[in-house]
C-alpha positions as CSV (number, residue, x, y, z in Angstrom):
1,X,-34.7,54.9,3.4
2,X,-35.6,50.9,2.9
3,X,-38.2,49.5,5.2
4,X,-37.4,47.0,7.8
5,X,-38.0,44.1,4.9
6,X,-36.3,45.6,2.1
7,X,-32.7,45.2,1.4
8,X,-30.9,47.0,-1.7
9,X,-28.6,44.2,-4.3
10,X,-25.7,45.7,-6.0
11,X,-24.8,43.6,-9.0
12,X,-21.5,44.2,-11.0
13,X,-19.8,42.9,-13.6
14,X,-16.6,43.6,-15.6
15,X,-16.0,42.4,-19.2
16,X,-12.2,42.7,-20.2
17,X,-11.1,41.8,-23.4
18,X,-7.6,41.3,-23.9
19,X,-4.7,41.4,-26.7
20,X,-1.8,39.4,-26.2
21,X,1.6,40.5,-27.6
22,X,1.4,37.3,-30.4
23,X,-1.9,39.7,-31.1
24,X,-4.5,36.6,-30.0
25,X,-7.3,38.0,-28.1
26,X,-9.1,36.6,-25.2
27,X,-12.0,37.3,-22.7
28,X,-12.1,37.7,-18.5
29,X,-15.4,38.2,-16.7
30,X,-15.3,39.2,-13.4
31,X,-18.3,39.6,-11.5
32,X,-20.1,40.3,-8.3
33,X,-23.8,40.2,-6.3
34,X,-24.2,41.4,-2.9
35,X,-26.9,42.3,-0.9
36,X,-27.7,44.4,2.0
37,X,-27.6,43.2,5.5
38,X,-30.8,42.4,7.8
39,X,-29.2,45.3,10.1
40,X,-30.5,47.7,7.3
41,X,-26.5,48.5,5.7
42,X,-26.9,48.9,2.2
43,X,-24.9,47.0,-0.1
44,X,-23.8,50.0,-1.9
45,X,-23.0,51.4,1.7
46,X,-20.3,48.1,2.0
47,X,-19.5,48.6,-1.4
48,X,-18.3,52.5,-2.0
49,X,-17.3,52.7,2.3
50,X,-15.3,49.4,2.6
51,X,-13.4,50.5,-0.5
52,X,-12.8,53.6,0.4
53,X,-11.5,52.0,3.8
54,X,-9.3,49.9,2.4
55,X,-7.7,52.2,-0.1
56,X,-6.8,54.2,3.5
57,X,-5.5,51.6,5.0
58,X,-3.4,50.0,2.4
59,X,-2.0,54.1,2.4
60,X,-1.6,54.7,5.9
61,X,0.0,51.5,5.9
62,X,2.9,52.5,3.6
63,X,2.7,49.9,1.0
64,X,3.0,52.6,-1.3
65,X,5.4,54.9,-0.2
66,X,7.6,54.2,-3.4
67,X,5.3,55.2,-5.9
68,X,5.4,58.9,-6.3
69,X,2.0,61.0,-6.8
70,X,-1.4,60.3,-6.9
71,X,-2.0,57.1,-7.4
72,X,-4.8,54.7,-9.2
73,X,-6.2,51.6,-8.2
74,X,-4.9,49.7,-11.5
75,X,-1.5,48.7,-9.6
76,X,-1.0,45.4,-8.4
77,X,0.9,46.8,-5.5
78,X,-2.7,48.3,-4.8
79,X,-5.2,46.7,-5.7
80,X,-4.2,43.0,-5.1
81,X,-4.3,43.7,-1.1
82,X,-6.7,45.8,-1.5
83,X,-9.3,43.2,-3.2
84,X,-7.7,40.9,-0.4
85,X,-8.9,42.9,2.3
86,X,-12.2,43.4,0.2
87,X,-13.0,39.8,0.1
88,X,-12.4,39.5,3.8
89,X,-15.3,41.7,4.1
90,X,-17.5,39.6,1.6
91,X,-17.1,41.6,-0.8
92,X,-15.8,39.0,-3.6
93,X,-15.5,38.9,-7.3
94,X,-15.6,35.5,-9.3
95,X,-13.6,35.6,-12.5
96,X,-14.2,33.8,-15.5
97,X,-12.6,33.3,-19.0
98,X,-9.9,31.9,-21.0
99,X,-7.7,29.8,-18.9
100,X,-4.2,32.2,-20.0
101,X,-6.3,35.3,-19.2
102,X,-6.9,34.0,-15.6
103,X,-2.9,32.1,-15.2
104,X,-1.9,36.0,-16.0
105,X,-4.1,37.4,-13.0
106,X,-3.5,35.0,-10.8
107,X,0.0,35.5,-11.2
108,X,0.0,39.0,-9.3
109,X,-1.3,37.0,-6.6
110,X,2.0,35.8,-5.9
């Protein structure tokens, strides 16, 4: 349990390193720092419940409905709302990399 004065950090990063189909290779860096509230809710609290929230929702929601099975979070159809919803809550990644690395995630966006 933190003291009153203490509030936890979570600090993530992902390093991708990509291969192209002309077989050129390039670099994405997506990263994120949060910290815990002054109402004593952890960061990793935010982190591992709003996810798990959010994974419910876009469910119950039937975005998903035609995808048969269980499913993983490495489908657009999931996880671009679901980091939507995500950064509505503050909980935001920043990329960074080559510029056709961050063109080709962008363009699930759309």
């Amino acid at each position: 349990m933190l003291e009153s004065h203490e509030r936890d950090l979570v600090l993530m990063q992902h390093d991708f390193e990509i291969e192209w189909e002309d077989k050129t290779r390039s670099s994405l860096k997506s990263s994120m720092m949060l910290f815990g509230s002054e109402d004593g809710t952890t960061a990793m609290a935010r982190t591992v419940g709003l996810t798990a929230a959010v994974a419910a929702e876009i469910t119950l929601e039937g975005r998903l409905k035609h995808i048969p099975g269980v499913l993983t979070p490495t489908m657009p159809e999931f996880y671009m709302p679901g980091l939507d919803k995500l950064a509505a809550e503050g909980l935001i990644f920043e990329d960074s990399g080559c510029e056709r690395a961050m063109a080709a995630l962008h363009a699930y966006e759309k």
